[in-house]
CHARMM-style PDB file with segment names, atoms N, HN, CA, C and O in Angstrom:
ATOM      1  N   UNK     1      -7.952   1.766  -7.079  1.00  0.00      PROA
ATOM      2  CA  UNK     1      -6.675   2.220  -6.583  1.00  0.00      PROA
ATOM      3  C   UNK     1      -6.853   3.565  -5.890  1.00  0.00      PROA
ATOM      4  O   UNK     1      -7.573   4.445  -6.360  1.00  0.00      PROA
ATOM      5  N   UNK     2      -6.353   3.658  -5.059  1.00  0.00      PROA
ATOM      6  HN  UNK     2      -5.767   2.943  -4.676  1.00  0.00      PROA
ATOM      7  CA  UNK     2      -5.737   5.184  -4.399  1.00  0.00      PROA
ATOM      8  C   UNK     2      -4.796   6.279  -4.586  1.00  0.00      PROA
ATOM      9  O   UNK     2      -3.575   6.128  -4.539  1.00  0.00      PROA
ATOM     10  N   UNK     3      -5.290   7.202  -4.763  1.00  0.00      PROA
ATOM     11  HN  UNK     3      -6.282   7.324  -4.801  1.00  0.00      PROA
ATOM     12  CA  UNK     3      -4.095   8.054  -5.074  1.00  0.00      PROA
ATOM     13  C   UNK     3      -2.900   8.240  -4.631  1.00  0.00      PROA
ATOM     14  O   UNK     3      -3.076   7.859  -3.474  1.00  0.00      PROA
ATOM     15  N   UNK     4      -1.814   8.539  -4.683  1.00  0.00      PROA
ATOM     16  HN  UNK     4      -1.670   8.849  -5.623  1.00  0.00      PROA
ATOM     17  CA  UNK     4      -1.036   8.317  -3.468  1.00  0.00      PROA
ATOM     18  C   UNK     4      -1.368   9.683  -2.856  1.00  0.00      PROA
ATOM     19  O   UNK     4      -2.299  10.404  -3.213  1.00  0.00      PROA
ATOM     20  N   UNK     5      -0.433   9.954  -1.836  1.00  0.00      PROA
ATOM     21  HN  UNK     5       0.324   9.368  -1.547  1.00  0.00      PROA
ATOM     22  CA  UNK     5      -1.133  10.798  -0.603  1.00  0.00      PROA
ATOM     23  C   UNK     5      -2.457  11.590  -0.437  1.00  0.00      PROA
ATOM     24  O   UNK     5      -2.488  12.807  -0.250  1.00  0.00      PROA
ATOM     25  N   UNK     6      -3.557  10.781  -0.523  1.00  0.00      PROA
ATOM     26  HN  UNK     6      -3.531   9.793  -0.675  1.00  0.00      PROA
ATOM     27  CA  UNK     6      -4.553  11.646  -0.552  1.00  0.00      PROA
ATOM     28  C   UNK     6      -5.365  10.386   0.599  1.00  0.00      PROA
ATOM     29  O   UNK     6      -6.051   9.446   0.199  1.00  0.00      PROA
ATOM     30  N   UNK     7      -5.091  10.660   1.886  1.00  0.00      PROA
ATOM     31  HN  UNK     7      -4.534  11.423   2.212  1.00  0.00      PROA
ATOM     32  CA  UNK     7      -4.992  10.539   2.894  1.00  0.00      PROA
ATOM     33  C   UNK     7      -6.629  10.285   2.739  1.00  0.00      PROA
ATOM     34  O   UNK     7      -6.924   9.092   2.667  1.00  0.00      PROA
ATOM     35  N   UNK     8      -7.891  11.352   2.667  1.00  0.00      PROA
ATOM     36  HN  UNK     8      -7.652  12.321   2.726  1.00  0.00      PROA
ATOM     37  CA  UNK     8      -9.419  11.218   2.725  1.00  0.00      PROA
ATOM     38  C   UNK     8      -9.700   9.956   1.769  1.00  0.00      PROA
ATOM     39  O   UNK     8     -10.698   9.327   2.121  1.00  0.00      PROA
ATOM     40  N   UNK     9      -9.080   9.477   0.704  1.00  0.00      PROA
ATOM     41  HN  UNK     9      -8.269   9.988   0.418  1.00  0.00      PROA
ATOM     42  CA  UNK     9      -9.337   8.742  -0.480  1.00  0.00      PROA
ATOM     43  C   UNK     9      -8.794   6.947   0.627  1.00  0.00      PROA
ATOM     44  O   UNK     9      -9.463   5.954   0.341  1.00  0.00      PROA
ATOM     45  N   UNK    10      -8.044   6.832   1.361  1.00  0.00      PROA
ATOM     46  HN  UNK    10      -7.500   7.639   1.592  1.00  0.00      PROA
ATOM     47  CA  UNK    10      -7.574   5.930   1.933  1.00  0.00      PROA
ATOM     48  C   UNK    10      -8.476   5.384   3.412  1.00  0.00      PROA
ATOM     49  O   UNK    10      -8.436   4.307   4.007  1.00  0.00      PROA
ATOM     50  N   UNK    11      -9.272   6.640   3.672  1.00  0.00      PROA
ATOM     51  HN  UNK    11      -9.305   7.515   3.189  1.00  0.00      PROA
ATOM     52  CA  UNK    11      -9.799   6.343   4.932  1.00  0.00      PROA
ATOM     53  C   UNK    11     -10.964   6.469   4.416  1.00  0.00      PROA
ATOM     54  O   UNK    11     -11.699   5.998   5.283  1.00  0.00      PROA
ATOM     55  N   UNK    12     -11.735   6.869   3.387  1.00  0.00      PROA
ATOM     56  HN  UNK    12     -11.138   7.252   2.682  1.00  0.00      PROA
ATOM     57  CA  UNK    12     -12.816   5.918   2.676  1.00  0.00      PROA
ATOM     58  C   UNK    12     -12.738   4.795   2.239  1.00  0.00      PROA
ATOM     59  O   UNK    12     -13.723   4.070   2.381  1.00  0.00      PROA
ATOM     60  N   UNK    13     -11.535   4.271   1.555  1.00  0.00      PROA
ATOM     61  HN  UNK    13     -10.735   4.860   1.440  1.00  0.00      PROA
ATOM     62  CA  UNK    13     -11.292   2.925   1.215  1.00  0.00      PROA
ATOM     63  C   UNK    13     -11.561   1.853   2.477  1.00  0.00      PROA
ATOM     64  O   UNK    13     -12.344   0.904   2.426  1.00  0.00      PROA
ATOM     65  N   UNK    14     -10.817   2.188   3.497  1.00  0.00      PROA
ATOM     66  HN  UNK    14     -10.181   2.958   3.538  1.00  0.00      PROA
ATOM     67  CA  UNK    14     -10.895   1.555   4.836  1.00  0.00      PROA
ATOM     68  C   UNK    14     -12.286   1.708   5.230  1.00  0.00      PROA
ATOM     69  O   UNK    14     -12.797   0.612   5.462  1.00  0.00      PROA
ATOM     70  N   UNK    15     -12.962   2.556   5.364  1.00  0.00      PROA
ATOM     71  HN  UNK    15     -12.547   3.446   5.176  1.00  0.00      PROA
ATOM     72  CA  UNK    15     -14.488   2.475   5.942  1.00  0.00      PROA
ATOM     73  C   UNK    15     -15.022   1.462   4.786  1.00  0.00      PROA
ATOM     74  O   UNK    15     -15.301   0.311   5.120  1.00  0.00      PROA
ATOM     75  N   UNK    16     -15.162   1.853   3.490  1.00  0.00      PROA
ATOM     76  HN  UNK    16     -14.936   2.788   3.218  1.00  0.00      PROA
ATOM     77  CA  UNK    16     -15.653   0.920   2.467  1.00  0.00      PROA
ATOM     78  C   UNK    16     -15.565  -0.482   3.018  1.00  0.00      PROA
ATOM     79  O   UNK    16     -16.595  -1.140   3.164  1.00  0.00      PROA
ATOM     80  N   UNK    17     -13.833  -1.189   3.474  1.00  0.00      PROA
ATOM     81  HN  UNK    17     -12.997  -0.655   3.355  1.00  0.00      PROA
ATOM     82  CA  UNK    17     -14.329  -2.532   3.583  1.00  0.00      PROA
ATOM     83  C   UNK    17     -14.671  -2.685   4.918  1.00  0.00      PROA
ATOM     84  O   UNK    17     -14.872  -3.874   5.162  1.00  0.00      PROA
ATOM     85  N   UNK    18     -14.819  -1.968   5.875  1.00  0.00      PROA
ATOM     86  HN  UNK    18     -14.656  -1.002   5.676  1.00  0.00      PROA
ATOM     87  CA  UNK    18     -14.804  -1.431   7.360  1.00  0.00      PROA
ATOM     88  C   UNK    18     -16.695  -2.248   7.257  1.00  0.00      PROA
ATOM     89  O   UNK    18     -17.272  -2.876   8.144  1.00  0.00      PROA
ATOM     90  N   UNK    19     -17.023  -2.022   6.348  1.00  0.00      PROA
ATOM     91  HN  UNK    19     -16.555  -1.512   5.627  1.00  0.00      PROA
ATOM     92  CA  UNK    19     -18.706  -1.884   6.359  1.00  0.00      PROA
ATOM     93  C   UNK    19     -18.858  -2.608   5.341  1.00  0.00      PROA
ATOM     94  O   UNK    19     -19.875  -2.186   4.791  1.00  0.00      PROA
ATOM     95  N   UNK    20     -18.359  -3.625   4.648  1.00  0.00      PROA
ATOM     96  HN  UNK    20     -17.533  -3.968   5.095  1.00  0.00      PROA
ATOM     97  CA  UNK    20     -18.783  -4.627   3.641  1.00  0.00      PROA
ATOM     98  C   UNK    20     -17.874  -5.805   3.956  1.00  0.00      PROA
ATOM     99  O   UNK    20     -17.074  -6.070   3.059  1.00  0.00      PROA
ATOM    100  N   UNK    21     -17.831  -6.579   5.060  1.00  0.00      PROA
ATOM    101  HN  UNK    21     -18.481  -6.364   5.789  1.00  0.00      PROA
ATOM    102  CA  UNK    21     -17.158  -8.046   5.204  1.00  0.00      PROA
ATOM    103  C   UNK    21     -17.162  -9.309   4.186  1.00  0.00      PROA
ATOM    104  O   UNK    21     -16.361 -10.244   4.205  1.00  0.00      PROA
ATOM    105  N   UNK    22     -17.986  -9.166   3.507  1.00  0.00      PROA
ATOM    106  HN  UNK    22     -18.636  -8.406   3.492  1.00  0.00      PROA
ATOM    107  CA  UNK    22     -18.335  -9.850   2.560  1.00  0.00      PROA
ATOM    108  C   UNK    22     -17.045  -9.586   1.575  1.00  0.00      PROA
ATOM    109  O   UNK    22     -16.136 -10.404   1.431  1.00  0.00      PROA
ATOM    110  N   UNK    23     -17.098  -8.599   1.070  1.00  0.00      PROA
ATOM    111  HN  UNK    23     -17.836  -7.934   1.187  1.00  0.00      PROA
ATOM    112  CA  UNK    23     -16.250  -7.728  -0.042  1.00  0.00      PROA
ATOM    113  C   UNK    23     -15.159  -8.169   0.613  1.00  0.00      PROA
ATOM    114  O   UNK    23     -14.539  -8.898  -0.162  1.00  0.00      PROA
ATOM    115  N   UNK    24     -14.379  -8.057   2.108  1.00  0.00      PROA
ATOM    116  HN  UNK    24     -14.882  -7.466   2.738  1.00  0.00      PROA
ATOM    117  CA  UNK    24     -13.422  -8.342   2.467  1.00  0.00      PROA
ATOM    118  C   UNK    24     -12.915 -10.193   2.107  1.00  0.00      PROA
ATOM    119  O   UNK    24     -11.987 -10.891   1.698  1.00  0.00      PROA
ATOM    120  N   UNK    25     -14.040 -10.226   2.519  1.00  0.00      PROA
ATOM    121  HN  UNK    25     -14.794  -9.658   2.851  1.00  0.00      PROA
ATOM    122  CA  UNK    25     -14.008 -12.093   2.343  1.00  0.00      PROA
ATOM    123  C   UNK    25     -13.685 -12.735   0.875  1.00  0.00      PROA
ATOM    124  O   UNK    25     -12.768 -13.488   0.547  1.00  0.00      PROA
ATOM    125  N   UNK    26     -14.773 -12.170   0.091  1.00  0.00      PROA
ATOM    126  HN  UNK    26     -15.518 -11.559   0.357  1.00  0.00      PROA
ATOM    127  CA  UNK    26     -14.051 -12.196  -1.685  1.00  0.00      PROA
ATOM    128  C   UNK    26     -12.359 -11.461  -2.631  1.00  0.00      PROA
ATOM    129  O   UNK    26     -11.681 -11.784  -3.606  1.00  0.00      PROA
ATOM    130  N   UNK    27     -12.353 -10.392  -1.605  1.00  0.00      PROA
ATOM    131  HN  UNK    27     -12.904 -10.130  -0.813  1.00  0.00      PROA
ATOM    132  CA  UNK    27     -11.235 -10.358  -2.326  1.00  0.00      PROA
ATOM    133  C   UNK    27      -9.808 -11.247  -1.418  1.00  0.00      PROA
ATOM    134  O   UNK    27      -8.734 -11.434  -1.991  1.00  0.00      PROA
ATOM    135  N   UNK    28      -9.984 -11.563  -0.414  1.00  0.00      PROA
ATOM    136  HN  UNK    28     -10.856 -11.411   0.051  1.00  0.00      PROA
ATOM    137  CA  UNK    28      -9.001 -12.188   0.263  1.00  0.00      PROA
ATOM    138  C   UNK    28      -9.093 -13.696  -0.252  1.00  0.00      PROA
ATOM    139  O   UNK    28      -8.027 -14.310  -0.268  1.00  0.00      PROA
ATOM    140  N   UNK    29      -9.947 -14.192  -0.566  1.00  0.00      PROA
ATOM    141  HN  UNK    29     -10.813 -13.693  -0.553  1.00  0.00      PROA
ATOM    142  CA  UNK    29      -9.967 -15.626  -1.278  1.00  0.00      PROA
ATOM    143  C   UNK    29      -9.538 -15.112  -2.552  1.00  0.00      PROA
ATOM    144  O   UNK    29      -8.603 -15.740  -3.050  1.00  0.00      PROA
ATOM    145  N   UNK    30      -9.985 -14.117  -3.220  1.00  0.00      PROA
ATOM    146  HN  UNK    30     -10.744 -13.607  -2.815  1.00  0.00      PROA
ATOM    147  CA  UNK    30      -9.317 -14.103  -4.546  1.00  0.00      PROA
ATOM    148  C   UNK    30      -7.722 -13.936  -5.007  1.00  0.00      PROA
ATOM    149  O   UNK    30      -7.102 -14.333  -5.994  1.00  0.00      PROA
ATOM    150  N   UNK    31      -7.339 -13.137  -3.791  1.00  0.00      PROA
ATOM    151  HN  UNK    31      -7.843 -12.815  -2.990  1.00  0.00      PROA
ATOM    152  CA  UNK    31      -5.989 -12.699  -3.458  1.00  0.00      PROA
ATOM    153  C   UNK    31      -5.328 -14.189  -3.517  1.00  0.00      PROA
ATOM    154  O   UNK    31      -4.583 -14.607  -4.403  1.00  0.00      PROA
ATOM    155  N   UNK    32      -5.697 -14.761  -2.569  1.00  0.00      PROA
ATOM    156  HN  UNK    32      -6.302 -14.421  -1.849  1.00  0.00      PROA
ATOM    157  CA  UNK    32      -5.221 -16.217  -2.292  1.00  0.00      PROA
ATOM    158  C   UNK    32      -4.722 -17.073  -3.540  1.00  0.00      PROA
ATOM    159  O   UNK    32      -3.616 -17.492  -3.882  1.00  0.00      PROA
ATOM    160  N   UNK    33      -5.828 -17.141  -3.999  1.00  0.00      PROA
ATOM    161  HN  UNK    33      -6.726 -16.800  -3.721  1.00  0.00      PROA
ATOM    162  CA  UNK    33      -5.850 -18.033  -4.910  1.00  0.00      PROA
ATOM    163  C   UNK    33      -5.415 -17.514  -6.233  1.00  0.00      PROA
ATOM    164  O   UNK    33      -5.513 -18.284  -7.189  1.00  0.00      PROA
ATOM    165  N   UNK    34      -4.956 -16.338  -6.420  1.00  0.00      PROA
ATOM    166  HN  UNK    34      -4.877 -15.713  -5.644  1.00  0.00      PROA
ATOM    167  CA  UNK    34      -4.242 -16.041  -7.497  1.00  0.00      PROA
ATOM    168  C   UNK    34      -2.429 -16.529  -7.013  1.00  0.00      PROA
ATOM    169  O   UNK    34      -1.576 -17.244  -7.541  1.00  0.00      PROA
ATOM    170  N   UNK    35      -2.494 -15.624  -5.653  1.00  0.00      PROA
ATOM    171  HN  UNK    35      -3.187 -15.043  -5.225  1.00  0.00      PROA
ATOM    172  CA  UNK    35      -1.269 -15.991  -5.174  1.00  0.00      PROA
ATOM    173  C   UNK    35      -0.516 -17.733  -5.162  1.00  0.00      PROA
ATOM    174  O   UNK    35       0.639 -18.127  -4.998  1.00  0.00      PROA
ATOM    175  N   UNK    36      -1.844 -18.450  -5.426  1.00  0.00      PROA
ATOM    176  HN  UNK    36      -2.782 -18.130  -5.560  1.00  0.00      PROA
ATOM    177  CA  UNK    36      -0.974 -19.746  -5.130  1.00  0.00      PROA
ATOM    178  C   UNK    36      -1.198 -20.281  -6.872  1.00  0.00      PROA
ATOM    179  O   UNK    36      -0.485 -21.237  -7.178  1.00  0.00      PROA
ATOM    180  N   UNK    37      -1.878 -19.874  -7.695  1.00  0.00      PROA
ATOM    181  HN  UNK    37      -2.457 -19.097  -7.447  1.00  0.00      PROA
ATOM    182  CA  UNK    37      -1.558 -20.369  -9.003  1.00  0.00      PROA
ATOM    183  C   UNK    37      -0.196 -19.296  -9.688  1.00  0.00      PROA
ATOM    184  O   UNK    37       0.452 -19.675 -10.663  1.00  0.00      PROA
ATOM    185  N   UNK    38       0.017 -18.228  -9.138  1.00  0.00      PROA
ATOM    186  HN  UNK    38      -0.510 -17.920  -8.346  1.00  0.00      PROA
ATOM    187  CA  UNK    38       1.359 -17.573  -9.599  1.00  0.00      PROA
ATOM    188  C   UNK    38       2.276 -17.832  -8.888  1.00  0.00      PROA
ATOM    189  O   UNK    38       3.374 -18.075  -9.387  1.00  0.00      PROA
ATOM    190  N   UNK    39       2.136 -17.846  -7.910  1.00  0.00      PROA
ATOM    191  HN  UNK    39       1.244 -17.648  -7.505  1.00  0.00      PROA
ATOM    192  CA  UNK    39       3.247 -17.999  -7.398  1.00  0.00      PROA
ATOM    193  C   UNK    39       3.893 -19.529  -6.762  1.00  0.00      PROA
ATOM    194  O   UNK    39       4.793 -19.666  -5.934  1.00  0.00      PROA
ATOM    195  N   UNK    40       3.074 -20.605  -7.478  1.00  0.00      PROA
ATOM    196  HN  UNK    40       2.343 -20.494  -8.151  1.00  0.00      PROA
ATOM    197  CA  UNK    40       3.618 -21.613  -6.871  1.00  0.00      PROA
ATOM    198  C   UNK    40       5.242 -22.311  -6.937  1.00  0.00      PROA
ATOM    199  O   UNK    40       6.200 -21.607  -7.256  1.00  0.00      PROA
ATOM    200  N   UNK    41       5.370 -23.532  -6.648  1.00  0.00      PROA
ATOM    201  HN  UNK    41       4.592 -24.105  -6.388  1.00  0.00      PROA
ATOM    202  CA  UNK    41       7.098 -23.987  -6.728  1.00  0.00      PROA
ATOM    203  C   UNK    41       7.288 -24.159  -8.010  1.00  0.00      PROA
ATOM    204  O   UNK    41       8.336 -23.843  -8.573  1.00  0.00      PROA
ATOM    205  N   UNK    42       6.219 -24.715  -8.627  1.00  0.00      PROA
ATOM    206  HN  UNK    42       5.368 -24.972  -8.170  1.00  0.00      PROA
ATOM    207  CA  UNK    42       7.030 -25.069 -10.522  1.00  0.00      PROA
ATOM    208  C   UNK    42       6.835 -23.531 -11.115  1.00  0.00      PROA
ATOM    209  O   UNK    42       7.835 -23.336 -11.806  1.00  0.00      PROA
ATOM    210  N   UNK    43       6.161 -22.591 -11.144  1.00  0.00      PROA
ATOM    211  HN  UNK    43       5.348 -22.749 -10.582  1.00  0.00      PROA
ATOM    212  CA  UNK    43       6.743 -20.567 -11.174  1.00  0.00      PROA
ATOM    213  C   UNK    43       8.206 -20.624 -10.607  1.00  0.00      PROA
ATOM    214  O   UNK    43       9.205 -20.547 -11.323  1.00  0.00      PROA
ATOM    215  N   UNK    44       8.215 -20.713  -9.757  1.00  0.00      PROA
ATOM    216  HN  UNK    44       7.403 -20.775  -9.176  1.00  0.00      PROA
ATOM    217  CA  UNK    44       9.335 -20.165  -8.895  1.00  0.00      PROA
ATOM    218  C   UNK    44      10.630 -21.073  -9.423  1.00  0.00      PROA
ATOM    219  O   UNK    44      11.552 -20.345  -9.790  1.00  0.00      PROA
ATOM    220  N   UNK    45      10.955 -22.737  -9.565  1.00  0.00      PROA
ATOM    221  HN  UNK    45      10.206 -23.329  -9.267  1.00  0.00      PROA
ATOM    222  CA  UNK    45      11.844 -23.122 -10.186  1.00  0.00      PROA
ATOM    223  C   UNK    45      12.115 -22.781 -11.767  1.00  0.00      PROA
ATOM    224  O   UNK    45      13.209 -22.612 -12.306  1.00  0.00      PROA
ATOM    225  N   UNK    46      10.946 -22.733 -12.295  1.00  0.00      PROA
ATOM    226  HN  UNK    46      10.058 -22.870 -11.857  1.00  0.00      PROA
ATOM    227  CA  UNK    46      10.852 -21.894 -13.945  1.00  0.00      PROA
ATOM    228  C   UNK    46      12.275 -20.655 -13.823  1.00  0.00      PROA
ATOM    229  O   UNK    46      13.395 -20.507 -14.313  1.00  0.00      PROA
ATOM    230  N   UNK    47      11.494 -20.057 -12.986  1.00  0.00      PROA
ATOM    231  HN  UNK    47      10.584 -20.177 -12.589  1.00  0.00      PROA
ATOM    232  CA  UNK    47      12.347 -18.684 -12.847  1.00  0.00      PROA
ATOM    233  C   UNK    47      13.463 -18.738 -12.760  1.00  0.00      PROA
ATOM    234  O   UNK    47      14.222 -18.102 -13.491  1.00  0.00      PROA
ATOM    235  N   UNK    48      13.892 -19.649 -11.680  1.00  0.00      PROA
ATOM    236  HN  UNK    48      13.275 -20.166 -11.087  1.00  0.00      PROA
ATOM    237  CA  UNK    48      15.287 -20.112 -11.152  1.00  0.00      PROA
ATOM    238  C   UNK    48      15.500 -20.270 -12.582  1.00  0.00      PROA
ATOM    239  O   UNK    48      15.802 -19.298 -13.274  1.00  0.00      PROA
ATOM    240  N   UNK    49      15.344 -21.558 -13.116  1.00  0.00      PROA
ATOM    241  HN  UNK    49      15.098 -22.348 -12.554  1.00  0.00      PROA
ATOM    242  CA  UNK    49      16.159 -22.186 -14.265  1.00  0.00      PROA
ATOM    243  C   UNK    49      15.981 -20.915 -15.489  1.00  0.00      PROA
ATOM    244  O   UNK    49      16.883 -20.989 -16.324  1.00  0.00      PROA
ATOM    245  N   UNK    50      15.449 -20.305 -15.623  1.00  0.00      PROA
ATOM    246  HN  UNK    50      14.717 -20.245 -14.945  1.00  0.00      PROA
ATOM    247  CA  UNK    50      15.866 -19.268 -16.418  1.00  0.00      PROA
ATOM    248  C   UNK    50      16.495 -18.603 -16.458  1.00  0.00      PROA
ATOM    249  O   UNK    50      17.083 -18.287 -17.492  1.00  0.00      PROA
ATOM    250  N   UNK    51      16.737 -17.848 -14.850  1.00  0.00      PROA
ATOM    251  HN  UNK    51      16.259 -18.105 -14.010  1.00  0.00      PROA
ATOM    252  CA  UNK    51      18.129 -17.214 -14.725  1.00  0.00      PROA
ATOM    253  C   UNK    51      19.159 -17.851 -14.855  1.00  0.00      PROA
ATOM    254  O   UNK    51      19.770 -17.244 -15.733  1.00  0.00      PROA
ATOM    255  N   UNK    52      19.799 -18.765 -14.516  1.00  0.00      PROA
ATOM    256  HN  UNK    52      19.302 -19.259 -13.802  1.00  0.00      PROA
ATOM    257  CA  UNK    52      20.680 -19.482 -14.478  1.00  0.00      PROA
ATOM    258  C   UNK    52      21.277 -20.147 -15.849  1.00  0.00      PROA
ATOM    259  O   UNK    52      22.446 -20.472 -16.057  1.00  0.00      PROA
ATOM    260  N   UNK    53      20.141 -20.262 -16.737  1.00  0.00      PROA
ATOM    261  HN  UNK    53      19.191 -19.998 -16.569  1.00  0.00      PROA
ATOM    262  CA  UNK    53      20.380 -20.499 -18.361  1.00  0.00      PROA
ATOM    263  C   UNK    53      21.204 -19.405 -18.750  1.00  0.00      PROA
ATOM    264  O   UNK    53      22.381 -19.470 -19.105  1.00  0.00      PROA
ATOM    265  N   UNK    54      20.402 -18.279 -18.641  1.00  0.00      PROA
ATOM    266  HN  UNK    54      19.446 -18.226 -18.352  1.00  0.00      PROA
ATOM    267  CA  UNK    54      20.817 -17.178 -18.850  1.00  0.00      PROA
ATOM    268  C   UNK    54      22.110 -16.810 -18.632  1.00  0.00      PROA
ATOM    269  O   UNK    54      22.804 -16.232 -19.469  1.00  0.00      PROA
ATOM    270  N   UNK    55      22.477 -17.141 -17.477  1.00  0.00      PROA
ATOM    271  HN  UNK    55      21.914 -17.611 -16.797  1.00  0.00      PROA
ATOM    272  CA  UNK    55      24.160 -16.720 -16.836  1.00  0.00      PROA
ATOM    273  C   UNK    55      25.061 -18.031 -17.671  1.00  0.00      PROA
ATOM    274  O   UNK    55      26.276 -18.028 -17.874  1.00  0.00      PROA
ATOM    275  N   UNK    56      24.523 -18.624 -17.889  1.00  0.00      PROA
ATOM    276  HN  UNK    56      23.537 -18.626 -17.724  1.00  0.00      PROA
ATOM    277  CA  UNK    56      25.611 -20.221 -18.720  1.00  0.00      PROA
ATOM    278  C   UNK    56      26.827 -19.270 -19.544  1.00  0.00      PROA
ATOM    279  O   UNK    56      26.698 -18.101 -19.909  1.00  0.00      PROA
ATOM    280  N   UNK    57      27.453 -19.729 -19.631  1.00  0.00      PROA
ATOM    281  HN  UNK    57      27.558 -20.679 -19.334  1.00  0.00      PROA
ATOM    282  CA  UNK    57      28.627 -19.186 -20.716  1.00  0.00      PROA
ATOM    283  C   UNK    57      28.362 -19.495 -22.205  1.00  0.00      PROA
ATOM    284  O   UNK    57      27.568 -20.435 -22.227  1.00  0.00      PROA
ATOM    285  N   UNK    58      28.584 -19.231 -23.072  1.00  0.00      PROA
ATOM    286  HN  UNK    58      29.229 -18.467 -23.054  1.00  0.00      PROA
ATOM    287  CA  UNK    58      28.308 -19.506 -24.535  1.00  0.00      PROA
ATOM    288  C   UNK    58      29.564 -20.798 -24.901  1.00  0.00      PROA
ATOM    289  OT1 UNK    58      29.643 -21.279 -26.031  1.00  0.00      PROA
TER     290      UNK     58
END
């Protein structure tokens, strides 16, 4: 992680993957593929139907 405003800490980060494509390539498949086991449609209707339980009247 980055600090927040520490501007030198962000433009090393950027050279870091600037100069390791590889590294870019693994975490963007990893990104991916977390993103589609969390966030898929049966997550997302879960959610729905939970809120909506939730709001039911007693």
């Amino acid at each position: 992680m980055i600090p927040p405003e520490d501007s030198q800490a962000l433009a090393s980060a950027i050279e870091h993957l600037y100069r390791n494509p590889q590294l870019v390539k693994s975490l963007g498949k990893r990104g991916r593929e977390y993103a589609k086991k969390v966030y898929n449609f049966e997550f997302i209707l879960d959610r729905y139907e939970e809120l909506l339980l939730s709001m039911k009247k007693p």
